[in-house]
N, C-alpha and C positions, 0 to 999 in steps of 0.2 A: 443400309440402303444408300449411303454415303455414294459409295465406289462399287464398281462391280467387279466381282470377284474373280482371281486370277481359278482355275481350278487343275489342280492336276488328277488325273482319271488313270486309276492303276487297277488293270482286268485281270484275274488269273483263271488263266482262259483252262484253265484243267479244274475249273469248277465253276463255269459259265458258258452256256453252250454260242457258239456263232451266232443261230438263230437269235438269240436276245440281244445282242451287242448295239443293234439300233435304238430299240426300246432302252437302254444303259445309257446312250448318250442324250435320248429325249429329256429322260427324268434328270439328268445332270447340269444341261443346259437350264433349265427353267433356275436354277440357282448362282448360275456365272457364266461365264465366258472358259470354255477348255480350253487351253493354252500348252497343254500338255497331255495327250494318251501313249500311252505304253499297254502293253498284253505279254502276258508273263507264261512260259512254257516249253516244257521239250517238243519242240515241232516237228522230232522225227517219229513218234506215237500216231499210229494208226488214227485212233480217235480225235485228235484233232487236223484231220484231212479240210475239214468245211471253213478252216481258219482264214487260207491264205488270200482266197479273194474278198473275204468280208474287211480283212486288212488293211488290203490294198485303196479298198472302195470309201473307206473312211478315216486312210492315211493314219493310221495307229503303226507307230516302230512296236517291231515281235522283240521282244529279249528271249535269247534261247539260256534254259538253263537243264541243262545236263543231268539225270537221274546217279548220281554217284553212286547210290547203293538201292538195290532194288526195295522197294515196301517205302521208302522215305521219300517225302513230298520235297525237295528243295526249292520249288516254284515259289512257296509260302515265304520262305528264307529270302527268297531274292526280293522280291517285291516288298519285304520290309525293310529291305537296307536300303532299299530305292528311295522309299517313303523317308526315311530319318533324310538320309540323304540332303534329300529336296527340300525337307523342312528347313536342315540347317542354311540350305543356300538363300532363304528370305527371298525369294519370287514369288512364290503362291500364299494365296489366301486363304486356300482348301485345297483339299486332299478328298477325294471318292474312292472308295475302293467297292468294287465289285465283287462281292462273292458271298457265298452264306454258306464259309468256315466259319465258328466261332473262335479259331485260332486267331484272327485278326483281333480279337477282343485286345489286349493289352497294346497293339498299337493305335488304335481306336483314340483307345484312352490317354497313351503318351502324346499324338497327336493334338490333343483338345489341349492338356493341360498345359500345352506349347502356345498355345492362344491360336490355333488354326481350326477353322470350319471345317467340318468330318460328316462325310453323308456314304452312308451305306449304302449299297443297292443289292439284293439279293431274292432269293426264292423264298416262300412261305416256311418251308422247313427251316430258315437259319433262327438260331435260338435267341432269346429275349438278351444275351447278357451282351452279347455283340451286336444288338438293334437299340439297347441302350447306351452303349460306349458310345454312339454315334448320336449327332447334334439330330439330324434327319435317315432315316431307312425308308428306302422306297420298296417296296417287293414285286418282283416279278412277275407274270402270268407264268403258272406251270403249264400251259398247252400254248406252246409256242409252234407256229408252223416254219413251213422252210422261209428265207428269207429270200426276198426278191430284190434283187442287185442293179438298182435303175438311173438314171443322169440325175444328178443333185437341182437339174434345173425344172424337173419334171413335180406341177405345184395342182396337176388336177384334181379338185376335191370330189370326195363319194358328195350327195346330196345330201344337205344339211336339213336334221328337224326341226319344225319349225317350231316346236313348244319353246326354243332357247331363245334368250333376247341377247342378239351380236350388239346392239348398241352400244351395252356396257363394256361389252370389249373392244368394240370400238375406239370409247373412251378411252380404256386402258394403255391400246395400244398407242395413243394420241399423246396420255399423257409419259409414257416410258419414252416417247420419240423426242418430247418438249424439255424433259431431265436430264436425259443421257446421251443426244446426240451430238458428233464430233463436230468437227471444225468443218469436213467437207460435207456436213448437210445429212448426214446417214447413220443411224442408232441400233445395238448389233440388238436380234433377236431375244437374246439372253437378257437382254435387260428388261426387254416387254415380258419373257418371262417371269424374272423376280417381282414385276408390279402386279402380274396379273394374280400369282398366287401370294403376294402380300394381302391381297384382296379378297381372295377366294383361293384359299387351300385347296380345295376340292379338283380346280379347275383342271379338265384334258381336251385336247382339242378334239381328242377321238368322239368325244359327246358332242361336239357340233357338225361331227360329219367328214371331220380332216384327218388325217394320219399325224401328222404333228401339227406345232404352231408356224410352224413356215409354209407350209401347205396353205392353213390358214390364209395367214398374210399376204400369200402370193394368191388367190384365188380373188379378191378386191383391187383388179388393175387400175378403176376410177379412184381408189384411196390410197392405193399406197407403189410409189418406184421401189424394184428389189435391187441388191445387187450380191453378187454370188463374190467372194474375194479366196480364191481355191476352194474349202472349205468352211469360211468362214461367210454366214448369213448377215447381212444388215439392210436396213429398209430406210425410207422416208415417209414422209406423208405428203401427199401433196394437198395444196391448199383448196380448200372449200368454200362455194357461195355460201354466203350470210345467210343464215334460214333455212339451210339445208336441212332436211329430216327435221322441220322441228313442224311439226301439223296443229291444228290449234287445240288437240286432247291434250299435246306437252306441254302448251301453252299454259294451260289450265293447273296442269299439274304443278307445272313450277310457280304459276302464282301463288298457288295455296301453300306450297310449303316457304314462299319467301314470307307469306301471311304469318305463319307459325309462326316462323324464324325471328320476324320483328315482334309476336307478342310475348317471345320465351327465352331468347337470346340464342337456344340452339335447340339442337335436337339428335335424338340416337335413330338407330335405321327404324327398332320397333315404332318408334310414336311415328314415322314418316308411313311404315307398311300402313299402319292402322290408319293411318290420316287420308290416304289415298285410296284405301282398299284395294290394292292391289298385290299380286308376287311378290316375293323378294327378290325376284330375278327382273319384272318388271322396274320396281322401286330402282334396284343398283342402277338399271338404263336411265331414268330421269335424272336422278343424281350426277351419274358420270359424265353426260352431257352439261349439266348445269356447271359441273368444277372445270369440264374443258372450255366452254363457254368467258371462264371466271367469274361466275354470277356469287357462286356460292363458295367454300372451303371448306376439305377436310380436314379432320385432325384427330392425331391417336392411330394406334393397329387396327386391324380388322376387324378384331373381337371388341375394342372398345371406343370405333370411331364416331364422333360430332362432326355434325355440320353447321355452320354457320355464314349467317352473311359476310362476301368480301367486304374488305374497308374500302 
C-alpha cells in the first residue's frame, strides 16, 4: 500500500464476452491504476461483432491474431508473449488477465514468481488451479445483460439503501485522498479503491446503490470536485466545517471509546462492536471519522486492526 500499482489488463476477448469488459475493469481498478489494456483476438470471427464499440468506448488497443490452423487457439499464445513481454520491460506492478482458461495457469504462475501482482478475473466455471496461480480471482456474473455504452461523465446514482453506513466510506475515501494525492490537489480513484477494500474486502459499490465507485464519488458534489483526465478518474475532497456530521450520538460514541482507550491502551473492532452496541458497519463509521478527525489511529490489516489514542 506503499505505491499504487501500475497494472496492465490483458483480455482474451474469444473467452470473455463484451458485455463483461466493464465489470473487468471495475474489479481491476479497485487494486491499481490500468495503465495498460489490450484485447486479444481474431476480429474477423463472427462472434466477436459486439467487440468494436466496447473497444472503442474504453480505449482498449485489439491485437489481431490470426487463426493459423483451424481447431487451435493462437489468441492464448499471443497474450502470453505479451505478458512475459511486459514483465521483462519493469513498468508494471501487475498483470490481470481475463479469462477462465485454466491454460493461463503456468503464466499465472511464471508471473508471481517474477515478483509481479497476478489477479485473475473470470467466470464461475474457470477451475481452482488458475484461481490459485493468481494472488486475487475475482469471478464474474454468468447473466450478464447487453451493455449500455454511455458518457464517462454520466455519475447518476440508482437510490441508495439506507441500511449501509456511507460514513465509513466516507472516511475512506477521505483518507485514500489525504495518502495518495498528487501535487495538483487530485487522488485517482483506484487508490480510494485499494483503501477501501484493504478495509473491507467485501466492499461493491453496487450494494450502496451505484454502478461503480465513481458513480459513487461523483453522486456527493458538497464532498468531493471530480475530474475526468480521458479515461482516467481522479477526485478531490473539498474541505468541511468543523463539526460537520458529527451529532451528539458521535459525540457520545467517541468519548466512550477514547474512555476505553485510556483505560486499556487499545482496542480490536470486537471489544469496540460490544462497547457501543452497535453494527459493525455502524462501528467502522465512528471509527473512520475519528482516524479522519486524527483523534484516534489505526494499526495492522483489516483482519487484525487496533486502535489507539493519537500521540
Amino acid at each position: 500500500m506503499d505505491q499504487i500499482k501500475k497494472l496492465a489488463l490483458l483480455i482474451d476477448a474469444e473467452n470473455i464476452c463484451a458485455d463483461q469488459v466493464e465489470q473487468v475493469i471495475d474489479a481491476a481498478s479497485q487494486y491499481g491504476c490500468i495503465t495498460l489494456k489490450r484485447a486479444y483476438g481474431n476480429w474477423q470471427k463472427d462472434e466477436l461483432r459486439k467487440w468494436p464499440p466496447v473497444l472503442k468506448h474504453h480505449a482498449i488497443k485489439a491485437v489481431q491474431q490470426f487463426d493459423y490452423v483451424s481447431g487451435k487457439n493462437t489468441t492464448d499464445i499471443a497474450l502470453v508473449i505479451d505478458a512475459v513481454s511486459l514483465l521483462y520491460q519493469n513498468r508494471y506492478d501487475g498483470f490481470v488477465i481475463a479469462s477462465s482458461d485454466s491454460d493461463y495457469t503456468p503464466l499465472a504462475i511464471h508471473l508471481r514468481e517474477a515478483g509481479a501482482f497476478v489477479m485473475g478475473i473470470g467466470e464461475e466455471k474457470s477451475l481452482d488451479a488458475f484461481r490459485r496461480s493468481c494472488d486475487v480471482f475475482e469471478v464474474l456474473p454468468a447473466d450478464v445483460k447487453e451493455p449500455e455504452i454511455v458518457q464517462t461523465a454520466s455519475l447518476e446514482p440508482t437510490p441508495m439503501p439506507q441500511t449501509y453506513d456511507m460514513e465509513a466510506i466516507h472516511g475512506l475515501l477521505r483518507e485514500a485522498y489525504t495518502k495518495y494525492r498528487h501535487t495538483d490537489g487530485y487522488a485517482y480513484s483506484s487508490a480510494a479503491g485499494m483503501v477501501i477494500k484493504e478495509f473491507d474486502p467485501s466492499f461493491k459499490a453496487k450494494s450502496f446503490g451505484y454502478r461503480n465507485l465513481q458513480a459513487l464519488i461523483g453522486a456527493f458534489p458538497q464532498k468531493y470536485e471530480i475530474r475526468w483526465d480521458g479515461i482516467i478518474f481522479r477526485y478531490r475532497c473539498l474541505e468541511e466545517k468543523p463539526g460537520k456530521n458529527r451529532n451528539s450520538k458521535a459525540l457520545l460514541h467517541q468519548k466512550a471509546i477514547l474512555e476505553y482507550l485510556d483505560q486499556n491502551g487499545s482496542a480490536g473492532r470486537k471489544d469496540l462492536d460490544q462497547l457501543l452496541s452497535l453494527s459493525a458497519s455502524a462501528t467502522r463509521g465512528v471509527l473512520r471519522l475519528m482516524v479522519a478527525d486524527g483523534i484516534i489511529v489505526a494499526e495492522g490489516n483489516h483482519m487484525k486492526r487496533v486502535y489507539k489514542r493519537s500521540v
